[in-house]
Backbone as numpy.savetxt, mean C-alpha at the origin, in Angstrom:
# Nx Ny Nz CAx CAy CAz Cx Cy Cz
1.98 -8.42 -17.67 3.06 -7.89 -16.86 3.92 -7.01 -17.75
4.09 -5.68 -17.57 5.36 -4.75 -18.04 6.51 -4.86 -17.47
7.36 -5.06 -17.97 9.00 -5.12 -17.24 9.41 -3.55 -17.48
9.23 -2.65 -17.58 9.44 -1.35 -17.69 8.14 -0.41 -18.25
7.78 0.20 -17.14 7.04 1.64 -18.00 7.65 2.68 -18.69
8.39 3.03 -17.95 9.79 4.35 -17.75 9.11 4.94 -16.86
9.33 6.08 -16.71 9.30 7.16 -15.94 7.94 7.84 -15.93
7.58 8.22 -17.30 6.73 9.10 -17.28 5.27 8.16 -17.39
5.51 6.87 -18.04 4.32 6.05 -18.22 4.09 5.66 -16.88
5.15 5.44 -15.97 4.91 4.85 -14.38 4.26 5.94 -13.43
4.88 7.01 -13.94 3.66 8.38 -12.88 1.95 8.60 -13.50
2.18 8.17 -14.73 1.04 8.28 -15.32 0.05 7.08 -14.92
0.67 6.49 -14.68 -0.23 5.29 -14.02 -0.50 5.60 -12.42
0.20 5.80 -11.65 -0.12 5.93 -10.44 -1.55 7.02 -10.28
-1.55 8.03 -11.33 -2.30 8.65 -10.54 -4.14 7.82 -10.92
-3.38 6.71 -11.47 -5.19 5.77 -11.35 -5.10 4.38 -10.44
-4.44 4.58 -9.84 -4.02 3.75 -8.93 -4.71 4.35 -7.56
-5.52 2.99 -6.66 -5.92 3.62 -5.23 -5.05 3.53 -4.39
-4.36 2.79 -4.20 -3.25 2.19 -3.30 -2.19 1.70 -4.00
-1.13 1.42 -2.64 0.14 0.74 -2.88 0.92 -0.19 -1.95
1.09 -1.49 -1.74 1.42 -1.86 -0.94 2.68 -3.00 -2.13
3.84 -2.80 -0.44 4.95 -3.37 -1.51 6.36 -2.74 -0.32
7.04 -3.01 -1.34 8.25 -2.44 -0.20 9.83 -1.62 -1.48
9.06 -1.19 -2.25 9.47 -0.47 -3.30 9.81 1.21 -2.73
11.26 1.73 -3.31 11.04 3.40 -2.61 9.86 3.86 -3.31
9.53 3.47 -4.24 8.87 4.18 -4.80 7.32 4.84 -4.07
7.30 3.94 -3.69 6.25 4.21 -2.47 6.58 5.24 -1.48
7.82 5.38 -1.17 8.19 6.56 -0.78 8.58 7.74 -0.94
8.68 7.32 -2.48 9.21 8.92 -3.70 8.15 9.03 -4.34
7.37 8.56 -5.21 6.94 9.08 -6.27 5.23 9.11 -5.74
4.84 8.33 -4.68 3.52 8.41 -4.41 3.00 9.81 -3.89
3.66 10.58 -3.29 3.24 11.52 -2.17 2.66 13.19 -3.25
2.67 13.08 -4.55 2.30 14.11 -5.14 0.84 13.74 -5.33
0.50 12.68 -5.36 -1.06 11.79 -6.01 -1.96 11.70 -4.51
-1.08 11.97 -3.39 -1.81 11.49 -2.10 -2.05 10.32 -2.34
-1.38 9.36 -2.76 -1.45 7.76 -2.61 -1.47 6.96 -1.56
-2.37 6.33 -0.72 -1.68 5.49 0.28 -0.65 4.51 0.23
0.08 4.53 0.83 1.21 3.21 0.53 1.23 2.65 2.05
1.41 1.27 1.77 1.67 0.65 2.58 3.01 -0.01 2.73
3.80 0.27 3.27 5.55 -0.19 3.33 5.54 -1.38 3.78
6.16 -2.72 3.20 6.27 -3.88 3.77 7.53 -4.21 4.35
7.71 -4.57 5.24 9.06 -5.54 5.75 9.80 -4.36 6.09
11.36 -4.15 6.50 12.23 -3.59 6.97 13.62 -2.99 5.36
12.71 -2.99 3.89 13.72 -2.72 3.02 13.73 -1.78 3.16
12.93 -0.72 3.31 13.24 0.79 3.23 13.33 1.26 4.54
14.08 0.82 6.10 13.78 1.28 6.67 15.31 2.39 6.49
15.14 3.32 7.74 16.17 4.73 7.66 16.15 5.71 6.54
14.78 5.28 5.97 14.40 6.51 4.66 13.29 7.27 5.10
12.93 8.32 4.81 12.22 9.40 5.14 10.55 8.98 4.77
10.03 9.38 5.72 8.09 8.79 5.55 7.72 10.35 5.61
6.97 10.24 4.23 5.75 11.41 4.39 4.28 10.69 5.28
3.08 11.78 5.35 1.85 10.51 6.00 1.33 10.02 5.04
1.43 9.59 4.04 0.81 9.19 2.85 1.16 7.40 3.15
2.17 7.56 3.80 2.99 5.58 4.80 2.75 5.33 5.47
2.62 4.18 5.38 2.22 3.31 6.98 3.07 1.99 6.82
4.18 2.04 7.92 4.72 0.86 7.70 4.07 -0.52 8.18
4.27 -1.55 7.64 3.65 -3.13 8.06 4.64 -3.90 8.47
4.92 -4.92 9.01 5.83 -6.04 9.28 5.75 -6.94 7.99
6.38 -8.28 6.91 6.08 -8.75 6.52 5.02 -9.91 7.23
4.42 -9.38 7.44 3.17 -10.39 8.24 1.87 -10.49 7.69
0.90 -11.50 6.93 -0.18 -11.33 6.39 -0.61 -10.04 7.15
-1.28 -10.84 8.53 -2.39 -10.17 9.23 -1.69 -8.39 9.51
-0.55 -8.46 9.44 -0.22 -6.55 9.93 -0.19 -6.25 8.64
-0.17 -6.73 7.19 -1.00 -6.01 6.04 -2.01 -5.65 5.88
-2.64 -6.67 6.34 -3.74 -6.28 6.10 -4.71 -5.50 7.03
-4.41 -5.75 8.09 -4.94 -4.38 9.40 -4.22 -2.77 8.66
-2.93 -2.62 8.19 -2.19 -1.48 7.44 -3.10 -1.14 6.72
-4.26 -1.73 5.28 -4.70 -1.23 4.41 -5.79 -1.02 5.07
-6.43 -1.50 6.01 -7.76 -1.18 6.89 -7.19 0.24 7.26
-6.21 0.48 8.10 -6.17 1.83 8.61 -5.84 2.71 7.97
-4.96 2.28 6.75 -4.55 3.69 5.41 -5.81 4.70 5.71
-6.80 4.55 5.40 -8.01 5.65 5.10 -7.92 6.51 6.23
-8.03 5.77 7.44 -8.42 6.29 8.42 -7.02 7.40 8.92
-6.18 6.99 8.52 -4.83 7.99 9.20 -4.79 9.26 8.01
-5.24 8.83 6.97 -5.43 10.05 6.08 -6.38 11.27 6.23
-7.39 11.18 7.14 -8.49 11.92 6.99 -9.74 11.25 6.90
-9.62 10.12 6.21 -11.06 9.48 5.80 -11.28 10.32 3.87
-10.30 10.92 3.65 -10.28 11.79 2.59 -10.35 10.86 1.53
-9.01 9.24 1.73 -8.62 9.00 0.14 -9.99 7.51 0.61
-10.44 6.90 -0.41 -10.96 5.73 -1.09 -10.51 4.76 -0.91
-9.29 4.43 -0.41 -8.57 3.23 -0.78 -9.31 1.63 -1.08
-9.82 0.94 0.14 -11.32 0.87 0.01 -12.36 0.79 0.25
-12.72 0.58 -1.13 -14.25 1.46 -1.85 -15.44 0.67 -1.31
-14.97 -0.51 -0.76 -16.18 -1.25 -0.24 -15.49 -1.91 1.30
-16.26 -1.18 2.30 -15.87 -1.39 3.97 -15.86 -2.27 3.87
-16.54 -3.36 3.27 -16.54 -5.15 3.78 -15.07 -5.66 2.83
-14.34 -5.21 2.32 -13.11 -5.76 1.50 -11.88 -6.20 2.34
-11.78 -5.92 3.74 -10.66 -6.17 4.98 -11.72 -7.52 5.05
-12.38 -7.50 5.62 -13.15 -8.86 6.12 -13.18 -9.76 5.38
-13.55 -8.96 3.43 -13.81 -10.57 3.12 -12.18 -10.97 2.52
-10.80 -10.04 2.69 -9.69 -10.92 2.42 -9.40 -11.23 3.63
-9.79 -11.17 4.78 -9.69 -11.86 6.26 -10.18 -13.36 6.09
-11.63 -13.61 5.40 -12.18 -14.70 5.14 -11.61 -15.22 3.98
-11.00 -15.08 3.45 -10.75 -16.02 2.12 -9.09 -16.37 2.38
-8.28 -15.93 2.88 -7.17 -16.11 3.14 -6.79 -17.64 3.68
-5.80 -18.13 2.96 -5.39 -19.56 3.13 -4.73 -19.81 4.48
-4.72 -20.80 4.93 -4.29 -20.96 6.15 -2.76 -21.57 5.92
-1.62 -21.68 6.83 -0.40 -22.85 6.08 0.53 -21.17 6.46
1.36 -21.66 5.32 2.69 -20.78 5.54 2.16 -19.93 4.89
2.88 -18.43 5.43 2.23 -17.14 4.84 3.19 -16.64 3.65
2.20 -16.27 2.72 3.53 -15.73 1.39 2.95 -14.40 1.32
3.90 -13.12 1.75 3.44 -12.00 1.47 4.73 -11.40 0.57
């Protein structure tokens, strides 16, 4: 775990990054030069400006994870996010049942 990149080490990383899910602006500032998908969680950033590179989610397992299923598809089918179609299904199948921690 890094407790700080800075600035320039944190853009430098994104652009090897496939995705983003989280509820960070950053997802709303710094992703949209990389064509990053982000996935916005919960209601922290709401009344801030969305490029299409966002897709907002509810904090809700299941509306995360339907969000990263459709990232690709609202993009074009252009970005990768992911790289293997069966990866929605098999965190559909492995997912714990009980109280949800997203």
């Amino acid at each position: 775990i890094v407790e700080n990149f800075g600035a320039l080490n944190y853009l430098s990383v994104l652009q090897f990054c496939a995705a983003m899910v989280g509820n960070s602006s950053s997802g709303l500032i710094e992703t949209l030069p990389f064509n990053l998908p982000v996935v916005n969680v919960g209601s922290r950033q709401d009344g801030r400006f969305r490029t299409a590179n966002v897709i907002d989610a509810p904090n809700d397992q299941d509306a995360i994870v339907e969000a990263v299923a459709l990232q690709p598809q609202r993009l074009g089918g252009g970005l990768q996010m992911v790289k293997d179609a069966n990866l929605v299904l098999q965190l559909r199948a492995h997912r714990t049942p009980g109280p949800r921690r997203v």
